[in-house]
C-alpha positions as a printed Julia matrix, in Angstrom:
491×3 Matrix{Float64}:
  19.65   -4.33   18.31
  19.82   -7.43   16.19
  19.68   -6.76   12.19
  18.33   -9.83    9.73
  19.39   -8.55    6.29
  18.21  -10.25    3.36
  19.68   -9.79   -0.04
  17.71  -10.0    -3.44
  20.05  -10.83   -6.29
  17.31  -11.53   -8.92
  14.52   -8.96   -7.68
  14.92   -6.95  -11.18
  13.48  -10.17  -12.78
  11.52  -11.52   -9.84
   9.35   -8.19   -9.6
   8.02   -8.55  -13.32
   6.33  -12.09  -12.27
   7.26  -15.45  -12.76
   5.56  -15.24  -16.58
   9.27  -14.17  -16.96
  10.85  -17.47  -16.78
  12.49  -16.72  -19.88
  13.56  -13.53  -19.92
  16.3   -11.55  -18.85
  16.28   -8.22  -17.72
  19.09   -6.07  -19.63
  20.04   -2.39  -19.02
  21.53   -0.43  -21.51
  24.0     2.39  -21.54
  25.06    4.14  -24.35
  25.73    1.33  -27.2
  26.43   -1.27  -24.56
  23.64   -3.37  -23.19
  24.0    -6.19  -20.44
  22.19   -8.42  -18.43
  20.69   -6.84  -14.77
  19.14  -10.47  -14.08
  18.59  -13.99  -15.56
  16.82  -17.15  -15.05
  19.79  -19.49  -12.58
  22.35  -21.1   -14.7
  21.12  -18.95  -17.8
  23.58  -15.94  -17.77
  25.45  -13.99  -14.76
  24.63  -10.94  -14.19
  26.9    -8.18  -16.27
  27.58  -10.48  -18.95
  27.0    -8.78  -22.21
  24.0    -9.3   -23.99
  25.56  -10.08  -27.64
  27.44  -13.13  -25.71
  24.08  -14.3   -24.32
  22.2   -13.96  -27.89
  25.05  -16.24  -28.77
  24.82  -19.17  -25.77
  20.95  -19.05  -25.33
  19.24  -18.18  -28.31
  15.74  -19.05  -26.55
  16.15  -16.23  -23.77
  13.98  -13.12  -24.42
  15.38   -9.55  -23.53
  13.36   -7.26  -21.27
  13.89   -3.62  -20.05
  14.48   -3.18  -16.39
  11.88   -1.88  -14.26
  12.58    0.61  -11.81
   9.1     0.93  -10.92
   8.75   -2.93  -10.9
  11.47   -3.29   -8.48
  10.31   -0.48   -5.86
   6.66   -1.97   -5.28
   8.31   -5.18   -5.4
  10.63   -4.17   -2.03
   7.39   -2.57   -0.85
   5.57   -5.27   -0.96
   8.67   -7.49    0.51
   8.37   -5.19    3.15
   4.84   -5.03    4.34
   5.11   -9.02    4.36
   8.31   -9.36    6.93
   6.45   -6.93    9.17
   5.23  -10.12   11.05
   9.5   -10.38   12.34
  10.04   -6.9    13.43
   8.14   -2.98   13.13
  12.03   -1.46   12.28
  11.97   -2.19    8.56
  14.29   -0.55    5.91
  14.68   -1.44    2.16
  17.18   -0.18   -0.6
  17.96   -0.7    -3.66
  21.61    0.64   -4.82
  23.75    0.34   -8.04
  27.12   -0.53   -7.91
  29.33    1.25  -10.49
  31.82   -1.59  -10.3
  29.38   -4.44  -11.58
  28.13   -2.14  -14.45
  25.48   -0.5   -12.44
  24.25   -3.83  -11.2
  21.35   -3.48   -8.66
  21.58   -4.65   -5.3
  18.8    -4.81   -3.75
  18.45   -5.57    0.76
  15.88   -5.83    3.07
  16.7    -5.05    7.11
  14.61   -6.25    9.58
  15.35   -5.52   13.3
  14.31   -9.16   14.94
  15.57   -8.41   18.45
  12.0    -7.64   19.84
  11.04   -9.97   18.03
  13.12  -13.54   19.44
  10.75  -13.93   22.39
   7.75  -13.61   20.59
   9.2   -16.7    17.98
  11.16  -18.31   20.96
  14.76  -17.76   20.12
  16.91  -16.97   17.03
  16.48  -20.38   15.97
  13.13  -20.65   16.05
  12.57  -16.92   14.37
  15.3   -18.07   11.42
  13.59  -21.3    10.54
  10.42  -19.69   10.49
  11.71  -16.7     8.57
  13.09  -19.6     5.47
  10.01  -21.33    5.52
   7.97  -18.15    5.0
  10.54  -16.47    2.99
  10.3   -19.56    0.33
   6.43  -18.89   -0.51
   6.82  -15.55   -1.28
   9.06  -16.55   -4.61
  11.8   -14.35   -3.74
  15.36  -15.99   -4.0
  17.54  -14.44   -1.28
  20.74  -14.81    0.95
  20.38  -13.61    5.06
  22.71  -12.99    7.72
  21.96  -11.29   11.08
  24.75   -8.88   12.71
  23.81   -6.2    15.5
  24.82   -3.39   13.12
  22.89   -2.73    9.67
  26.23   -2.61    7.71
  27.61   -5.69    9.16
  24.25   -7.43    8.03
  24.16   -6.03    4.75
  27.88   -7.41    4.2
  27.47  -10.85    4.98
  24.21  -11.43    3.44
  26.32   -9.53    0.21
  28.52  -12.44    0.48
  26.43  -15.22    0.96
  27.91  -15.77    4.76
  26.42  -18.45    7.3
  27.87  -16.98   10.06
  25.76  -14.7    13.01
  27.21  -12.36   14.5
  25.42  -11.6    18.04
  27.67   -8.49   19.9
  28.62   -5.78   18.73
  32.71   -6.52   19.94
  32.22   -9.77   17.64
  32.04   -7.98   14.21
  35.91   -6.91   13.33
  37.01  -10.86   14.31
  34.18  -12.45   12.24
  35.08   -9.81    8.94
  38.75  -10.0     9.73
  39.05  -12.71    6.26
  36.63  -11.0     4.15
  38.33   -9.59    1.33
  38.17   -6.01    1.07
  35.67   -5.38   -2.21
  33.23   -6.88   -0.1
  32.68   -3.29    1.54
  30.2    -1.02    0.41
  32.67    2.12   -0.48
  33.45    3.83   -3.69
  35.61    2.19   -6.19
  38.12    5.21   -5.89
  38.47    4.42   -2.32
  38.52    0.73   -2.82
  41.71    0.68   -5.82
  43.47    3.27   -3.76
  43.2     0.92   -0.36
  44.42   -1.78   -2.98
  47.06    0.21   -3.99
  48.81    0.73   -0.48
  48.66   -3.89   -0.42
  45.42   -3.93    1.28
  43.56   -7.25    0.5
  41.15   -7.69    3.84
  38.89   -6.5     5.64
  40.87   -6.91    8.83
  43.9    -5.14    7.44
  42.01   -2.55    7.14
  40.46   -2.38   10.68
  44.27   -2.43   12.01
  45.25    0.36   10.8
  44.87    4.0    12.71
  41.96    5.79   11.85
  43.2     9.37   11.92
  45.58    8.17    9.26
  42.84    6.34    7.3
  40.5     9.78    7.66
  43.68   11.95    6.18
  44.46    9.97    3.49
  40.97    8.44    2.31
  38.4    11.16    3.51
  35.69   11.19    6.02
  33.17    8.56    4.12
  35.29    6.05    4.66
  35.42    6.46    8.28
  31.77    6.96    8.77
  31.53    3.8     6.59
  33.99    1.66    8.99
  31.9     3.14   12.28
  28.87    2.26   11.16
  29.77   -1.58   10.48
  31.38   -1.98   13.73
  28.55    0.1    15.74
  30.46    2.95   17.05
  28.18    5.29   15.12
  24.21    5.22   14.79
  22.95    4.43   11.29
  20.59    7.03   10.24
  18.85    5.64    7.57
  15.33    6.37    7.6
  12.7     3.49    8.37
  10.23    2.32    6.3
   6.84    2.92    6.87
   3.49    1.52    5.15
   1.81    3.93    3.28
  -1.58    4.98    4.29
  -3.51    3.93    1.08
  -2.74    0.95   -1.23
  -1.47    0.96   -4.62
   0.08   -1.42   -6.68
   0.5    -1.77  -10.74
   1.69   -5.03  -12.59
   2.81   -4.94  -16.34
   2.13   -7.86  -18.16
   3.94   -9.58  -20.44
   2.27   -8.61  -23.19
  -1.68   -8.05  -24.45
  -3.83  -10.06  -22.65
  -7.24  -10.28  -24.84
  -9.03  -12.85  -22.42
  -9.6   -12.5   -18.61
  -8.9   -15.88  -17.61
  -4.71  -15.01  -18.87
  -5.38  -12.06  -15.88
  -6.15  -14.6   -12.59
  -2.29  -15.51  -12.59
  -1.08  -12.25  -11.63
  -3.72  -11.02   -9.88
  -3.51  -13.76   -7.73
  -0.08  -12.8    -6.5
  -1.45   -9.07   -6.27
  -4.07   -9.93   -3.68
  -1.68  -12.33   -1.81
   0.61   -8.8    -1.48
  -2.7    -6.52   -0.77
  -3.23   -9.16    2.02
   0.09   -9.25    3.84
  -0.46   -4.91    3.72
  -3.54   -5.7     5.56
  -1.99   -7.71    7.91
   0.67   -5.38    8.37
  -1.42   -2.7     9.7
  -4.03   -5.18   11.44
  -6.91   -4.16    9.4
  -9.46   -5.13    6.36
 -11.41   -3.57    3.64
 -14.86   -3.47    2.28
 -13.98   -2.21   -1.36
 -11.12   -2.09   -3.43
 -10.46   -1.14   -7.06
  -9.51   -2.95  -10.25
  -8.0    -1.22  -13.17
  -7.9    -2.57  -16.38
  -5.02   -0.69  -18.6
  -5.7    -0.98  -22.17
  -3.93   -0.43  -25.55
  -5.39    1.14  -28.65
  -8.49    0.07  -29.57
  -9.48   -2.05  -33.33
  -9.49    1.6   -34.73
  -6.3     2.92  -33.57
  -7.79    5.21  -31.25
  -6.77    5.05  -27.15
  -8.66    2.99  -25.12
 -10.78    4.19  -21.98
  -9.3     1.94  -18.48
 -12.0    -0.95  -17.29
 -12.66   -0.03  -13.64
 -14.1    -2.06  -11.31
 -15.45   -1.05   -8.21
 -15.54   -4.35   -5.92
 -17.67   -4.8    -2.86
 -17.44   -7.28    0.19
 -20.08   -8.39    2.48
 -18.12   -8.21    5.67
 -14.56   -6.59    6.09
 -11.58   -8.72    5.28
  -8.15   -9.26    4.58
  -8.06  -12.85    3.18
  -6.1   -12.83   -0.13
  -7.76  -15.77   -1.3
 -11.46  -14.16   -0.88
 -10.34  -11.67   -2.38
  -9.4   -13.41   -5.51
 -12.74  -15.31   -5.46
 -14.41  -11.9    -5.73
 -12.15  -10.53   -8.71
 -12.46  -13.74  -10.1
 -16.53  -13.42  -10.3
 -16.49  -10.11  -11.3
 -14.34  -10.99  -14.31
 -16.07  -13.21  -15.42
 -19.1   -11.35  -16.18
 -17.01   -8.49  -17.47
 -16.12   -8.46  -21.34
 -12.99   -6.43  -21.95
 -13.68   -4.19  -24.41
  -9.62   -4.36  -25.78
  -6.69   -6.42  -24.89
  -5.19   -5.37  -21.39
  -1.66   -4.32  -21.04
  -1.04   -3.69  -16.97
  -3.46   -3.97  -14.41
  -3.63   -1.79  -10.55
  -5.17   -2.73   -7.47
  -6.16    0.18   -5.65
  -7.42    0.52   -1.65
  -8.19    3.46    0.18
 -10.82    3.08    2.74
  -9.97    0.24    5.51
 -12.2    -1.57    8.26
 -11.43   -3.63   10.88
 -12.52   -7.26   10.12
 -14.71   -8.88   12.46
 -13.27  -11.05   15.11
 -15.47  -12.8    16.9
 -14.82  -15.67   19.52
 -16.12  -18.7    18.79
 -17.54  -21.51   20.22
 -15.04  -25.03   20.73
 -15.99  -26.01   17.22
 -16.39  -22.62   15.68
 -19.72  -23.56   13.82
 -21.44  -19.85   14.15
 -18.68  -18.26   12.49
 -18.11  -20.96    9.43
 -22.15  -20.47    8.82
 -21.02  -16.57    9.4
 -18.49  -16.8     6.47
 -20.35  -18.95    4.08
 -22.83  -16.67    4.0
 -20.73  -13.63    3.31
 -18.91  -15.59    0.09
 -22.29  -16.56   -0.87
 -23.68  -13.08   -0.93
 -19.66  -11.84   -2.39
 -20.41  -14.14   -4.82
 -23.81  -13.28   -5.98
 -22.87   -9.36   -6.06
 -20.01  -10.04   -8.12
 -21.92  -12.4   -10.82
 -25.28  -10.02  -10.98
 -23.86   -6.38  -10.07
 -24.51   -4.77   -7.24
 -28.25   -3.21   -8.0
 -29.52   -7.17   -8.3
 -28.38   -7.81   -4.74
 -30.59   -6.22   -1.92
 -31.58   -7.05    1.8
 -34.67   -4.85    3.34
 -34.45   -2.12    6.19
 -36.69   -0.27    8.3
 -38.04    2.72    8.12
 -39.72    5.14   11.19
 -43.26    4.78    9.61
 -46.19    3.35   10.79
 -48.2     2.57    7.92
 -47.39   -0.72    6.59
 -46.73   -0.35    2.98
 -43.71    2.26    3.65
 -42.21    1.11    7.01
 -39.89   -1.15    5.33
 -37.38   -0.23    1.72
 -34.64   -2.03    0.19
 -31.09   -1.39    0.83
 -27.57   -2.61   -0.75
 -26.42   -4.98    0.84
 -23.43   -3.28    2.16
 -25.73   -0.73    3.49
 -27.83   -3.25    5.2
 -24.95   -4.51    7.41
 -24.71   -0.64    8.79
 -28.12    0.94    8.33
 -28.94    4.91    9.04
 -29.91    6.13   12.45
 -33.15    6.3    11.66
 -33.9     2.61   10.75
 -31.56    1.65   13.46
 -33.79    4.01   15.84
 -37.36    2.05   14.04
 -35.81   -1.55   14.73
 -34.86   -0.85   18.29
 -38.17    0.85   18.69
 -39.55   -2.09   17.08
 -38.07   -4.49   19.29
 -39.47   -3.05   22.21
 -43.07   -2.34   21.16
 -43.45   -5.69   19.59
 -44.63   -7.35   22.22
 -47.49   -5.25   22.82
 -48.29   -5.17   18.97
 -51.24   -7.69   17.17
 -49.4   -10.18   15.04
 -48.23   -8.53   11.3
 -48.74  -11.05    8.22
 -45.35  -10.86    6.57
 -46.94  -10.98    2.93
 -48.1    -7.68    2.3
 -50.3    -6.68   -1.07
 -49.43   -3.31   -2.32
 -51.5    -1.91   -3.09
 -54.25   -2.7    -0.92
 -57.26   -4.22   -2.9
 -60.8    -3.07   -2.64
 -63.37   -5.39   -1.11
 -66.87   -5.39   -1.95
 -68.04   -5.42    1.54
 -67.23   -5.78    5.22
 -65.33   -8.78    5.84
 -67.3   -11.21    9.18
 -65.31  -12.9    11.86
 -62.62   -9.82   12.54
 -61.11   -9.61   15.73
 -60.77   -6.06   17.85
 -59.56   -3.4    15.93
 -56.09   -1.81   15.4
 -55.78    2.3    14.38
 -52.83    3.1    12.67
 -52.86    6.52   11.65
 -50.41    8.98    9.89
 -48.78   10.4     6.99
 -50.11   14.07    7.25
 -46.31   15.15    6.92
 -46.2    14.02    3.3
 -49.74   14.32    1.75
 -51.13   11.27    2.39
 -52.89   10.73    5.36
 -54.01    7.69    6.55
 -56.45    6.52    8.97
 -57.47    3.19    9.42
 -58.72    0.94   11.88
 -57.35   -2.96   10.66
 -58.75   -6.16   11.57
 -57.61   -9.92   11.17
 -60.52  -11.54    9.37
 -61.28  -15.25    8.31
 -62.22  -15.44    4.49
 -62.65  -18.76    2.89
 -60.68  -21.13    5.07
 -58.36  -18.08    4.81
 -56.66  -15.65    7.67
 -56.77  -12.44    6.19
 -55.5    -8.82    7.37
 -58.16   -5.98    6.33
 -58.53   -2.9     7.28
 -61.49    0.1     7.44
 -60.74    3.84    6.15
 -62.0     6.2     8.34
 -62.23    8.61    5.51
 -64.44    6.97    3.71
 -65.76    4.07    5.43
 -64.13    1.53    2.64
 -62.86   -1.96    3.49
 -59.33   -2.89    1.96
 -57.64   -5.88    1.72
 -54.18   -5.26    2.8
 -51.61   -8.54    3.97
 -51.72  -12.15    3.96
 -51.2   -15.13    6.51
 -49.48  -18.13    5.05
């Protein structure tokens, strides 16, 4: 196995957005507060706050996230799925650094360097992909998870390919660079331990009496003569994620920012488990109302045409949908929710691929439509297994009409087949059928169409195509009671 570990120094700031340019996320403990994360070159990480106050009056404080930082790795994760299905994240405190996060991705790319060519090829595409996703990070790839983990740590260059390379390539690493407790750390620097390779010299039965176990387990692990048993990560199966803004948002145009980086991370989940969606959720998380009182969420129920999993359509349709949407209080955090996936359509196109760019033009164009007039305003027409003309067809939503019931798509197939044997139908219809003061002349042979008994009203008629005043008409005769009704019209 070949491990590609990728370590996040600035995820506690990077998962609250780039609106937090200038911030810095602090952590507090007791009466002592200190900063997590920080703008580059603005303050290092476990440097009091009161000393930053002091040097850069201009930076804000914020809280660390917890939350922030977990959906953040989650959503890390889904995107690197595209290297390698073995995935694990963590994110671990160290006491020595104040309780300083530090926060690694694994990916296992050995099935992977065929696929991308070679190690080369897989690494350069990893750093160009890596740098769009606005994630600062250090890598390093090492056949064992703990060897990975160290070097990326420390900012290392060097790959480590075999197993039986890893105790020569760590053999000038200083010691703190391990992963171990600071208890076992002062007491190996105690005994004039300074290295990493030091270390690895000496007998382990000695190390195991004097040290413990853990420390042992920690050394087999980073040379690979023990199995690393932390669990992999796996996608969830529905999609959830929550972003807190900065602070009220009273206008929905200050919302496209981050909910543009929200459906960028929905789509790289979709891509991760090769699928698409039809509808999604947006929740709108609001303070207190003018009067004090809590205010109710804005949700919005969002519709597609076709399946998809294009972040950027996406947007488009949030986009519409928000703009026709008053917010009835300023919004404080927003969630993107998705439950129910489809796969997209994939069809083959031709050399030019002209089908499918009419195909998808039409969809935004219908997206677009639903999301400016509502849902209700948009509607398509279906069949329905009757034979009397007025109520053989019925409007549908438009989602609907792109998977209609059994039963209409039992009347079009039916429909298909008997139309050749059918008279011609004028596609303008008047409902309902007007009166006529007599028997139309010049009708062709007649047409009975009878039925309805099943719901009160029955209907027998015998129709005709007639010529009225330069005019092709479609009447018909009731049976019932011998009166002529005008019925459809040919352009």
């Amino acid at each position: 196995m070949l491990w590609l570990a990728v370590h996040l120094p600035q995820l506690s700031l990077e998962a609250l957005g780039d609106a937090y340019a200038f911030h810095a996320v602090t952590e507090r403990r007791g009466a002592r507060r200190w900063v997590v994360a920080a703008p580059q070159e603005a303050a290092a990480s476990g440097t009091d706050w009161g000393t930053v106050q002091v040097l850069r009056p201009d930076l804000r404080a914020v809280e660390r996230k917890h939350r922030a930082e977990r959906e953040a790795m989650q959503a890390l994760a889904a995107w690197a799925y595209r290297y390698g299905s073995e995935l694990i994240w963590e994110i671990s405190e160290n006491a020595v650094d104040y309780g300083l996060p530090c926060a690694l991705l694994w990916i296992e790319i050995g099935a992977s360097l065929r696929l991308y060519g070679g190690l080369d090829a897989l690494l350069a595409d990893f750093d160009v992909a890596f740098a769009e996703t606005g994630h600062v990070g250090q890598r390093a790839v090492a056949p064992t998870i703990e060897a990975a983990a160290l070097l990326a740590r420390a900012g290392s260059s060097e790959r480590i390919l075999a197993r039986a390379q890893i105790a020569a390539a760590l053999d000038d690493m200083p010691l703190q660079a391990l992963a171990l407790p600071p208890v076992i750390l002062e007491a190996l620097k105690n005994i004039g331990l300074s290295r990493i390779g030091e270390l690895l010299k000496l007998p382990a039965d000695a190390l195991g009496r004097r040290h413990g176990p853990q420390l042992l387990d920690h050394l087999d692990r980073l040379l690979g003569r023990r199995p690393d048993v932390r669990p992999r990560y796996r996608l969830p199966p529905k999609y959830q994620r929550r972003f807190d803004l900065l602070g009220d948002v009273e206008y929905s145009e200050g919302l496209l920012f981050p909910l543009q980086r929200m459906t960028r991370e929905l789509a790289e989940y979709l891509r991760a488990r090769d699928t698409g969606l039809q509808a999604f959720r947006l929740i709108l998380l609001h303070g207190k109302a003018s009067g004090g009182k809590p205010q109710a969420d804005t949700v919005m129920e969002l519709r597609l045409a076709t399946p998809a999993r294009d972040g950027e359509r996406l947007l488009r349709v949030l986009r519409e949908q928000l703009s026709r949407t008053p917010l009835p209080a300023p919004v404080r955090s927003l969630r993107l929710q998705a439950e129910q996936f489809i796969a997209p359509s994939a069809g083959q196109g031709d050399l030019f691929d002209a089908t499918r760019g009419d195909d998808e033009a039409w969809s935004q164009l219908v997206e677009k439509l639903i999301a400016r007039l509502g849902a209700k305003a948009v509607t398509s027409l279906g069949l329905v297994a009757d034979h009397r003309p007025e109520r053989c067809w019925r409007t549908l939503a438009f989602a609907a009409a792109e998977a209609p019931p059994a039963v209409a798509a039992a009347s079009v197939s039916g429909t298909t087949v008997l139309m050749a044997t059918l008279p011609p139908r004028p596609i303008w219809l008047i409902d309902p059928p007007k009166p006529m003061m007599q028997a139309p002349k010049q009708v062709t042979a007649a047409e009975r169409i009878q039925g309805g008994w099943w719901d009160g009203a029955d209907a027998s008629r015998d129709y005709y195509s007639a010529e009225l005043h330069g005019g092709r008409f479609w009447v018909y005769r009731d049976r019932l009671t011998a009166n002529w009704f005008l019925q459809g019209i040919w352009a």
